[in-house]
VEXKOL-823120 format. One record per residue (C-alpha): residue number from 1; residue in one letter; x, y, z. Coordinates in steps of 0.5 Angstrom, whole numbers, plus 500, padded with zeros to 3 digits. Layout:
residues N
pos:code:px:py:pz
NUM:A:X:Y:Z
...
***
This chain:
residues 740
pos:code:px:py:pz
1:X:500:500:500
2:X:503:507:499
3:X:500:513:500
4:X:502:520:498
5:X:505:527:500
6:X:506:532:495
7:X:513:529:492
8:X:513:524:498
9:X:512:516:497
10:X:509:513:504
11:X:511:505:504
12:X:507:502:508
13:X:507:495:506
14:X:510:493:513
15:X:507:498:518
16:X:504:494:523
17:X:497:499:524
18:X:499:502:530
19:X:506:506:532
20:X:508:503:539
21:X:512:509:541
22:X:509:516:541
23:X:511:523:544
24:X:503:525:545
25:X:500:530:544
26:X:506:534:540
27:X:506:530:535
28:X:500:532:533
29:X:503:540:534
30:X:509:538:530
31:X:504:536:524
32:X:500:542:524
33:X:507:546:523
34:X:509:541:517
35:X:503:542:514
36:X:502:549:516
37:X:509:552:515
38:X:514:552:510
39:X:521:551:511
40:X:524:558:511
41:X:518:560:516
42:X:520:554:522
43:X:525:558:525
44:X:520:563:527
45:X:515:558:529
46:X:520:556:534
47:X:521:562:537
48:X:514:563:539
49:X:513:557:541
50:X:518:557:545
51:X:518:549:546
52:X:523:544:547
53:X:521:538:542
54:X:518:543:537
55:X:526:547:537
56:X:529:539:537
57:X:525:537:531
58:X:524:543:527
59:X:531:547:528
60:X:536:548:522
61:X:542:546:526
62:X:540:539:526
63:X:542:538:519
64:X:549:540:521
65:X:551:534:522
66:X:551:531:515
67:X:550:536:511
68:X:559:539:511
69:X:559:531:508
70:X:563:531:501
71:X:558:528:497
72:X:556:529:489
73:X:549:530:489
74:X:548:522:485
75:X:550:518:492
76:X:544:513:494
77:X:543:514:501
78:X:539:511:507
79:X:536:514:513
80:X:535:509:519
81:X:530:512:524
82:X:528:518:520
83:X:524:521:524
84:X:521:527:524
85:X:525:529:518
86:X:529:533:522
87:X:536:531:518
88:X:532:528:511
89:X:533:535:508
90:X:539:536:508
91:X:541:529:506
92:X:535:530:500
93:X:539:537:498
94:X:546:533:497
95:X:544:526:495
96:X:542:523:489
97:X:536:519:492
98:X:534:518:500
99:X:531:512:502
100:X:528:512:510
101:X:526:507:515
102:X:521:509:520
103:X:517:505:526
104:X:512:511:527
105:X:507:513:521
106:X:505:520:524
107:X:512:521:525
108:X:513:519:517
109:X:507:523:516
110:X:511:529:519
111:X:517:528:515
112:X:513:527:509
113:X:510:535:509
114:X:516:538:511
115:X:519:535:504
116:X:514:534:500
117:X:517:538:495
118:X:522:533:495
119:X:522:528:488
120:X:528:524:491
121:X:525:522:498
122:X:522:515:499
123:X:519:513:507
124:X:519:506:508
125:X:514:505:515
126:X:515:500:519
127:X:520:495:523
128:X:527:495:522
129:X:527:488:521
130:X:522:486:518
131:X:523:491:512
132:X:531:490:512
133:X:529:483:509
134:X:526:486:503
135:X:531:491:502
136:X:534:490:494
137:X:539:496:493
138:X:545:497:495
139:X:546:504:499
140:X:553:509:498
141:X:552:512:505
142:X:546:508:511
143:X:545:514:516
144:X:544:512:524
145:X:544:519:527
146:X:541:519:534
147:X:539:511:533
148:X:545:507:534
149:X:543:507:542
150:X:537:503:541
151:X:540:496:538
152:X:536:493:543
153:X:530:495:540
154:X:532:494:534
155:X:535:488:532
156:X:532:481:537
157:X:539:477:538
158:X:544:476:544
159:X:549:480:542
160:X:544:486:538
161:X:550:492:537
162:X:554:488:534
163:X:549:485:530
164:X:545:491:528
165:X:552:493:525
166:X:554:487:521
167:X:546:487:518
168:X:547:494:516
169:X:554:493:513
170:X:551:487:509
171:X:547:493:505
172:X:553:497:503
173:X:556:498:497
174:X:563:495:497
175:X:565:502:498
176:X:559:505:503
177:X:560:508:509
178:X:555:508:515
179:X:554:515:518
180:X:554:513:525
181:X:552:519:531
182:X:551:517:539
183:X:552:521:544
184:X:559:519:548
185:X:558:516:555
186:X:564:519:558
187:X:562:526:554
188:X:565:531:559
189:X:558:534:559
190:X:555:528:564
191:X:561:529:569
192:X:559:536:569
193:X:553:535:571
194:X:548:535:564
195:X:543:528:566
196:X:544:523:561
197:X:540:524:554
198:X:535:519:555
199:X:533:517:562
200:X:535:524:565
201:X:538:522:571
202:X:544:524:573
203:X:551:520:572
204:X:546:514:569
205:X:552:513:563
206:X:558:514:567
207:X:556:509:573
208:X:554:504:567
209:X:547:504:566
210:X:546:500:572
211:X:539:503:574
212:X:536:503:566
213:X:535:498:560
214:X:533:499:553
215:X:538:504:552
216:X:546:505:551
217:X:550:510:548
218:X:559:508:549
219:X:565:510:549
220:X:570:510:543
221:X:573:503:546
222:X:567:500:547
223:X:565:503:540
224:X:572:500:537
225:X:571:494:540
226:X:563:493:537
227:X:566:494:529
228:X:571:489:530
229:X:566:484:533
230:X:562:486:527
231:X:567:484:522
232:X:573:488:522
233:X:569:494:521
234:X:574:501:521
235:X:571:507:524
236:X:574:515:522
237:X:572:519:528
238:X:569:525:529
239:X:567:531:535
240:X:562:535:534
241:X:561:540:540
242:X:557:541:543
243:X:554:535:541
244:X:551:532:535
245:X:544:535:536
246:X:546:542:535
247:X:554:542:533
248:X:557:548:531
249:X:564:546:530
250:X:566:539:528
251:X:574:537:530
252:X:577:530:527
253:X:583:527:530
254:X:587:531:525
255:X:584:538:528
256:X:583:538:535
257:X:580:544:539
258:X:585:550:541
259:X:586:552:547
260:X:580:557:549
261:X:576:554:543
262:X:570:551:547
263:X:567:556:551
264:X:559:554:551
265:X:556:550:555
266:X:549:553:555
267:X:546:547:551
268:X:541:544:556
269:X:535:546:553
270:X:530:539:555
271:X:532:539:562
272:X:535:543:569
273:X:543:541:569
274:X:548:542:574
275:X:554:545:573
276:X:559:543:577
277:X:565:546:574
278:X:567:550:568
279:X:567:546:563
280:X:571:551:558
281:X:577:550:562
282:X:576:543:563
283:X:576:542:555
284:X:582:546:555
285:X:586:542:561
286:X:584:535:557
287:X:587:538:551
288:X:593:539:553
289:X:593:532:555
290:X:591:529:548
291:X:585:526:552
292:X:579:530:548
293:X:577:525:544
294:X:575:521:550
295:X:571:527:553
296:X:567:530:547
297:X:561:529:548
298:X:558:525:542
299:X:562:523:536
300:X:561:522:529
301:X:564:516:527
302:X:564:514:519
303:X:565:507:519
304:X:567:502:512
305:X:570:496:511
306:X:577:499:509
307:X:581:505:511
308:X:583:508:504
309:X:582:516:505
310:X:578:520:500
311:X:584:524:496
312:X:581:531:499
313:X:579:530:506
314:X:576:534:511
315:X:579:536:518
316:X:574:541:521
317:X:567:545:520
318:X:564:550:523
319:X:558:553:521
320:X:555:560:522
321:X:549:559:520
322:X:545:561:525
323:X:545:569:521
324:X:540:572:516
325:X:540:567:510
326:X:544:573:506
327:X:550:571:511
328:X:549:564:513
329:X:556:560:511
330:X:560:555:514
331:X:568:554:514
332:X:572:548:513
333:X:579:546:514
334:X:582:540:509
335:X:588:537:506
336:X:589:533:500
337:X:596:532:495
338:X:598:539:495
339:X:597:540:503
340:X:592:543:507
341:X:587:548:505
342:X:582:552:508
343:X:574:554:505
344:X:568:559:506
345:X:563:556:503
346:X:555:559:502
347:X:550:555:506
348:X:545:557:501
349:X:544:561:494
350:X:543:567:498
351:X:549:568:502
352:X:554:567:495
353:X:556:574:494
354:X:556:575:501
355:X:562:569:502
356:X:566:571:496
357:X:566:578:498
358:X:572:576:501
359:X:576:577:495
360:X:574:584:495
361:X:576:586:502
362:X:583:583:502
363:X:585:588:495
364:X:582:594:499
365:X:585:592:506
366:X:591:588:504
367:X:597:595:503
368:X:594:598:509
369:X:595:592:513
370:X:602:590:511
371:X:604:598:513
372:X:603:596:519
373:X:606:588:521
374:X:600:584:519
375:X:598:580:513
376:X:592:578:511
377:X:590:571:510
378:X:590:570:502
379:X:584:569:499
380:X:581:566:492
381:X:577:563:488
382:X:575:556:488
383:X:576:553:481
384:X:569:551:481
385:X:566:557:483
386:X:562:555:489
387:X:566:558:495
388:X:572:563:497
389:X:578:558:498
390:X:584:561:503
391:X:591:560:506
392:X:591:554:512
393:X:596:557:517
394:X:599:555:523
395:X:601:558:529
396:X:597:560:536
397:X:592:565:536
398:X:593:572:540
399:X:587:568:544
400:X:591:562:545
401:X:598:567:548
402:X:593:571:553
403:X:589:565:556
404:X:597:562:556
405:X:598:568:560
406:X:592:569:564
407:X:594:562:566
408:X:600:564:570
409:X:597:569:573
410:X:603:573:569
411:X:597:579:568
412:X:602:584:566
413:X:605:580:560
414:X:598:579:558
415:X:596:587:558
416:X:603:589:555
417:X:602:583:549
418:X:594:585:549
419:X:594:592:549
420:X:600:592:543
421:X:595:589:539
422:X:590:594:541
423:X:595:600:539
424:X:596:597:532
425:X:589:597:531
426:X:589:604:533
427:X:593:606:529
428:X:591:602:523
429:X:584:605:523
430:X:584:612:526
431:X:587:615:519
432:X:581:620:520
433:X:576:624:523
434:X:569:619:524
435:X:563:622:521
436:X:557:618:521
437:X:554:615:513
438:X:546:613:513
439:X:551:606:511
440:X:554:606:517
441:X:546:608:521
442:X:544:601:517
443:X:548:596:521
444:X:550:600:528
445:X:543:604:529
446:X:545:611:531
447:X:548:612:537
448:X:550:618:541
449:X:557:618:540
450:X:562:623:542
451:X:566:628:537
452:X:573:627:534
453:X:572:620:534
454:X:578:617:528
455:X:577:612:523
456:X:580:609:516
457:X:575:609:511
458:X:576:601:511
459:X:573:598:517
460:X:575:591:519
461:X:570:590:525
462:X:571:583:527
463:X:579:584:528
464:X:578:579:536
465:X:584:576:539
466:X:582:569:537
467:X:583:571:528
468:X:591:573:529
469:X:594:568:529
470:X:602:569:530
471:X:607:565:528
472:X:615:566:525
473:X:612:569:518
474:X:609:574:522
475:X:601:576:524
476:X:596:575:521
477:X:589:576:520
478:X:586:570:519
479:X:578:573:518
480:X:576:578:515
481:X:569:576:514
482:X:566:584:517
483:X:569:589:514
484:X:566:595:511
485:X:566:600:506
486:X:565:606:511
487:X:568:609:516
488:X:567:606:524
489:X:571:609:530
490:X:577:606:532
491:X:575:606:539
492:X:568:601:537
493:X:574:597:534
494:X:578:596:541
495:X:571:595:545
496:X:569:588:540
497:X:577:586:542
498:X:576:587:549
499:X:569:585:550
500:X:569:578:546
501:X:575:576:550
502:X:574:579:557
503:X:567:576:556
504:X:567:570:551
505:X:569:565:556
506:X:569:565:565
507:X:575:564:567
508:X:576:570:563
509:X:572:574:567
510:X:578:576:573
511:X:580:580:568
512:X:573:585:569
513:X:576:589:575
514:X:582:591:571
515:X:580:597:567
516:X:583:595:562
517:X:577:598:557
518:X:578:605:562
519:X:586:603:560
520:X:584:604:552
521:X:581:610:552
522:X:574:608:552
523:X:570:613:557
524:X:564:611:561
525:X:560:614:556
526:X:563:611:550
527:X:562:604:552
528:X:555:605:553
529:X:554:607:546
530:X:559:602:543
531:X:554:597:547
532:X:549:600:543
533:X:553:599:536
534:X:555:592:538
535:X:547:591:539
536:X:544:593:533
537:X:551:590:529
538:X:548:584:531
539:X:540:585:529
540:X:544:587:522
541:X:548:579:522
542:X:541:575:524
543:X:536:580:520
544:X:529:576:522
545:X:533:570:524
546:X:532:568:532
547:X:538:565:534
548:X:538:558:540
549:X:542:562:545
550:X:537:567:544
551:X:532:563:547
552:X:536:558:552
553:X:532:562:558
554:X:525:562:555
555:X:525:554:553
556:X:531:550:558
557:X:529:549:565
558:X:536:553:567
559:X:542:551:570
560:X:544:550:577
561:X:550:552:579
562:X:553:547:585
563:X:560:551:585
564:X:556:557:588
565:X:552:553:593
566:X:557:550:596
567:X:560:556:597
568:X:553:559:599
569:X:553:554:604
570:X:561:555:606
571:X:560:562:608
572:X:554:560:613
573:X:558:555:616
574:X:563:560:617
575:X:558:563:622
576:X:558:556:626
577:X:563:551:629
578:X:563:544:627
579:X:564:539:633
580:X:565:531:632
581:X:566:526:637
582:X:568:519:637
583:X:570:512:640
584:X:578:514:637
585:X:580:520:633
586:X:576:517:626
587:X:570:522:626
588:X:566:522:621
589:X:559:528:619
590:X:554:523:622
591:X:557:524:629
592:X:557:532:629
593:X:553:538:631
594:X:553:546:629
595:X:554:551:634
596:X:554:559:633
597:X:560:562:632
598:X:561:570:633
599:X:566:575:632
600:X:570:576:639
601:X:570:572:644
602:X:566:565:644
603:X:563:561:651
604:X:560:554:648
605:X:558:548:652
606:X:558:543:648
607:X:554:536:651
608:X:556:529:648
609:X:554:522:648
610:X:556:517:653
611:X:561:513:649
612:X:565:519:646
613:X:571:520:648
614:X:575:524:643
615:X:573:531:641
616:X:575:535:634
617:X:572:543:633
618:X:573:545:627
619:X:571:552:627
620:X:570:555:619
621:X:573:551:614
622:X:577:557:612
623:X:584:561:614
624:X:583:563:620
625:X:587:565:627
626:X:583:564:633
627:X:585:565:640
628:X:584:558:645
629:X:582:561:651
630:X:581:553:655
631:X:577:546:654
632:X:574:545:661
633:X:569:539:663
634:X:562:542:666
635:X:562:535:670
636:X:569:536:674
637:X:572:542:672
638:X:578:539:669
639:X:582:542:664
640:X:584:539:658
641:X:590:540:653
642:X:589:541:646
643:X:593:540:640
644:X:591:543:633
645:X:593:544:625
646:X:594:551:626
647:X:601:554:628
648:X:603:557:634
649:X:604:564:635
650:X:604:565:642
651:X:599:566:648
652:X:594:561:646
653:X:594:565:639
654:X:593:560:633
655:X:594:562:625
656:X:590:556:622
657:X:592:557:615
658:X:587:552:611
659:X:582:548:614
660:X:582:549:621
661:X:582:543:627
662:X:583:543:635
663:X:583:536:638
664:X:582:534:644
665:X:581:527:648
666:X:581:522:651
667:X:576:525:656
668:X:574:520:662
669:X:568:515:660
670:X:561:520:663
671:X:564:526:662
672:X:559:529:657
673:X:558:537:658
674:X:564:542:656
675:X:566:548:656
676:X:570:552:649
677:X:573:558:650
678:X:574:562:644
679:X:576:568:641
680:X:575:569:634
681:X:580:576:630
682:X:576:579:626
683:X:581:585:625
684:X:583:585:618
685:X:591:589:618
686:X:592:584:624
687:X:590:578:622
688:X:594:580:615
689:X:601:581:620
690:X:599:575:624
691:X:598:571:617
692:X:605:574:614
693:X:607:572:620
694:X:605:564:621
695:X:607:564:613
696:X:614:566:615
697:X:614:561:622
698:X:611:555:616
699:X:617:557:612
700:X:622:557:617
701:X:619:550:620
702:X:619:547:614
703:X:627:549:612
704:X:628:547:619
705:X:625:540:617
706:X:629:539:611
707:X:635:541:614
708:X:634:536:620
709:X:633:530:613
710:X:640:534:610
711:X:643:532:616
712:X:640:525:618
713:X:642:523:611
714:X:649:526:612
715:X:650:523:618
716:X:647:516:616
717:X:652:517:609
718:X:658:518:614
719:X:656:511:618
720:X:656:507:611
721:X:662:509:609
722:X:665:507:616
723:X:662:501:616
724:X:665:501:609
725:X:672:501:611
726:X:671:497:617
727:X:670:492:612
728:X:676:493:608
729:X:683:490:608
730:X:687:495:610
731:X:682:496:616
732:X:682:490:618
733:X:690:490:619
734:X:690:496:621
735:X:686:494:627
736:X:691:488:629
737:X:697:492:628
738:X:694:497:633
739:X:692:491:638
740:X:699:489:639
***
């Protein structure tokens, strides 16, 4: 039986009369804006339905998963678990013919509306094994996007991964491939508090799916270790980041992120997350130490039977396509025969002219440029005309050199190297004195902007830390992409370069108290006004197009910060000791209890269990310096010494320079009420003199330890070479002619 929507065949020979699995009621929503609404009309509905699964299945981000693949347009594809359509598009845009396979007819029929204009669509409903039988062609690429996971559901065996591999294998071509994308059970983004994807629980991958069943997502030597079960399969690996859902940028293993090139982490559209680090600068920290691979939160995994490489390879893509279609583009990075290249292509007709106009602002920018050190990425031509090809450098960007710098704490050096930058840049665009064009009021408004601004007739708005790259041959600027044929006030230039760096990424954000946008010469007034500029530069880039992260608070149920609660809950803490008590000095949160602890100075009584007979009071978690005034039992009136982790300053005084811990015990058994006596220093010079102070004495107590180990080393040193002699000929005569 087949039915028909617009272009679209439905098969539905082997559909069972029902769909087992549903989302409810939003399936019928999604149906209504597939009939309803055409595809350049989705990215508004989303906006205003503000709903996760509408945003899910309608977004054109989805399709960046597929659509950077170097297809020909004749290829034969097939799509396992289509669904909603959400990456059918851009698999019928770039192949030959596109054949899917879905359990779920509404979800079939909803793919079928949103292309129905598309001749070379067919959907094939019902179930995978049941129509896998009666497949009869071979296919040049079988896709599992988001499928793989659900093998046990798919195919009936023992071993069901392996084989649902081995079945799909079969339908290849000799040189097919499959297109597998799944999350990574170790992503980093589960550590960092995301819930898994399909149970939304928190660690469920991690601990190993010990609470769930039906789905599993793996690690890259689990997912190794299932293609070579399935016959010796090869798998070439991508990264997609942040996810295969919603990738903006996808690495390979030949082109991994640079330091400070992972900076967003707000991608928890369906439910509330934890953030329990900064994830940014733990992609940075596994980076440096080759482990990204194992952490990237999905991967893209194109696998074969063979490892033969296409002769023009792709390394990396990035997609900025979340812009007015005029100027949608993506860029990528390759190499082939001759050596790496780079390509800006258009992510559409409309958006043509705007990625070759690259040619036209390297001519107008290039003799200015050189005058002052900096060279700007070669452009030309593709051969067939389809994009703008630039030069591949190497080298690290200004923005690997200062977050360098910021990491060891060298805020000086970072300073002196990011405001050499700045000053080039001034100098480059501040030729003449700034007055404002209608051009210029098109794309930055009309903001009140001081007089006697300078500028260059040329205006190379986009020149942030991250498009330098500085290597032997010199600077260069790697992106030119925004620039203007008008004049924009220089300062407007240095505002973007300080602004994108300072706030693009947290661990940044130190940089705030500075002043280093009052260091540029950028008035208070200025920065509102450039704020102003950067606001409606920004509506000009998007035109009618909403972007995700614009609609992140309206659709995610939000993050919880764990970092800051904890901290929350530190600072309560340091209003209150904490006593504990037990049988030996092994004290444990169970045996405990908080009392108030003010400024100044303290009378606590303190009532313990029959059984105890150590105590630990711990007062803050915090640098501290405390004054012991006494421990006395209530029961007796006996004193009790103390000992603590603090250092000494004399009269009862400590400096506790981490932690803070006094000890007490063994107290006879039924003494059970005591009496703390503590003074708290609150005075913030002497608490500075008196820690400077406990600094020193730490210092000079560990000197003193090392020069006892240097002389007990000495000592033994000596006592083995005496033993030495001692065992010699020489002594042992020596000690006879002495006897005699």
């Amino acid at each position: 039986m087949i039915e028909k929507i617009g272009q679209v065949q439905l098969e539905l020979k082997w559909y069972p009369g029902q769909d087992f699995y549903s989302d409810g009621a939003v399936e019928e929503e999604m149906l209504e804006i597939a009939r309803n609404y055409r595809e350049d009309q989705w990215n508004r509905v989303i906006a205003e339905r503000k709903s996760w699964p509408v945003l899910y299945h309608f977004s054109h981000v989805r399709e960046n998963i597929v659509s950077w693949l170097p297809f020909t347009g004749r290829e034969n594809v097939l799509e396992i678990g289509a669904g909603c359509g959400a990456v059918t598009g851009a698999l019928c845009k770039k192949a030959g013919k596109v054949t899917c396979i879905e359990l779920s007819k509404r979800r079939s029929e909803i793919n079928a509306w949103r292309h129905r204009d598309r001749k070379n669509l067919k959907i094939l409903v019902g179930n995978f094994q049941e129509i896998e039988k009666n497949l009869t062609e071979k296919y040049d690429y079988i896709t599992l996007i988001g499928v793989f996971e659900y093998g046990e559901a798919y195919i009936d065996s023992a071993t069901p991964y392996v084989d649902f591999l081995k079945t799909i294998a079969s339908h290849l071509k000799p040189d097919g491939k499959i297109i597998l994308a799944i999350e990574n059970r170790f992503g980093l983004k589960y550590w960092a508090g995301c819930t898994e994807d399909h149970f939304g629980a928190l660690f469920e991958g991690l601990e190993g799916y010990r609470h769930s069943r039906g789905v599993k997502t793996f690690t890259q030597k689990e997912l190794n270790k299932l293609l070579k079960d399935a016959g010796g399969l090869i798998g070439e690996y991508y990264y997609p980041f942040p996810d295969y859902k919603f990738p903006v940028q996808i690495f390979s293993d030949e082109r991994l992120p640079q330091k400070g090139e992972l900076n967003r982490t707000e991608f928890n559209y369906d439910r509330l997350r934890l953030s329990l680090f900064e994830e940014s600068a733990v992609f940075d920290s596994l980076g440096e130490n080759d482990l990204f691979p194992q952490f990237s939160n999905s991967f893209l995994v194109i696998i074969g039977r063979d490892n033969k490489e296409r002769a023009d390879k792709i390394l990396y893509s990035k997609f900025s396509n979340e812009r007015a279609e005029e100027f949608s583009v993506y860029t990528q990075i390759g190499r082939n025969g001759e050596g790496h290249w780079v390509r800006r292509h258009p992510s559409s007709i409309q958006a043509r002219p705007h990625a070759k106009r690259l040619l036209e602002i390297q001519k107008r920018l290039k003799e200015a440029y050189e005058k002052e050190g900096f060279f700007l990425n070669a452009c030309k031509e593709s051969e067939d005309g389809s994009c703008a090809e630039l030069e591949y450098l190497e080298g690290q960007t200004l923005e690997e050199i200062l977050d360098g710098l910021l990491e060891e704490k060298k805020i000086e050096a970072l300073e002196e190297k990011l405001f050499w930058y700045l000053d080039k840049i001034r100098s480059l665009h501040s030729k003449q004195e700034f007055t404002m064009s209608e051009e210029f009021a098109r794309v930055f408004g009309n903001p009140a902007l001081p007089d006697q601004l300078r500028c260059a007739e040329v205006s190379n708005v986009d020149l942030v830390a991250g498009n330098l790259i500085i290597n032997q041959t010199g600077n260069h600027i790697v992106d030119y992409e925004w620039t203007f044929f008008f004049p924009v006030p220089a300062n407007y230039l240095l505002y973007r370069i300080l602004h994108y760096y300072i706030y693009s990424d947290q661990k940044r954000l130190c940089l705030e108290e500075k002043g280093l946008f009052e260091k540029a010469g950028i008035t208070d007034a200025e920065l509102c006004a450039y704020e102003e500029m950067e606001r409606s530069f920004q509506r000009y880039i998007l035109g009618e197009h909403i972007p995700m992260r614009n609609l992140y608070t309206e659709i995610s149920p939000g993050k919880v910060d764990a970092k800051q609660y904890y901290q929350q809950i530190s600072r309560e803490k340091q209003g209150k000791l904490q006593v504990f008590w037990g049988k030996e000095r092994n004290f444990s949160e169970e045996a405990s209890a908080y009392y108030p602890f003010a400024a100044g100075k303290n009378e606590i009584t303190i009532t313990l269990p029959e059984e105890a007979s150590y105590i630990r009071i711990d007062p803050g978690e915090e640098a501290i310096i405390c004054r012991i005034l006494g421990l006395t039992c209530l029961d007796d009136g006996k004193t009790f010494e103390i000992s603590t982790n603090g250092i000494c300053l004399g009269n009862g005084t400590y400096a506790f320079l981490e932690d803070p811990q006094i000890y007490a015990g063994p107290f006879d058994r039924g003494k059970k009420h005591f009496l703390v006596e503590l003074e708290k220093n609150t005075d913030k010079e002497g608490r500075k003199v008196l820690f400077e102070f406990a600094q020193k004495k730490q210092q000079e107590s560990i000197r003193q330890r090392e020069e006892i180990h240097r002389l007990r080393q000495e000592l033994e040193s000596s006592k083995r070479l005496i033993r030495e002699m001692e065992n010699t000929k020489v002594w042992k005569m020596y000690r006879r002619v002495k006897k005699q």
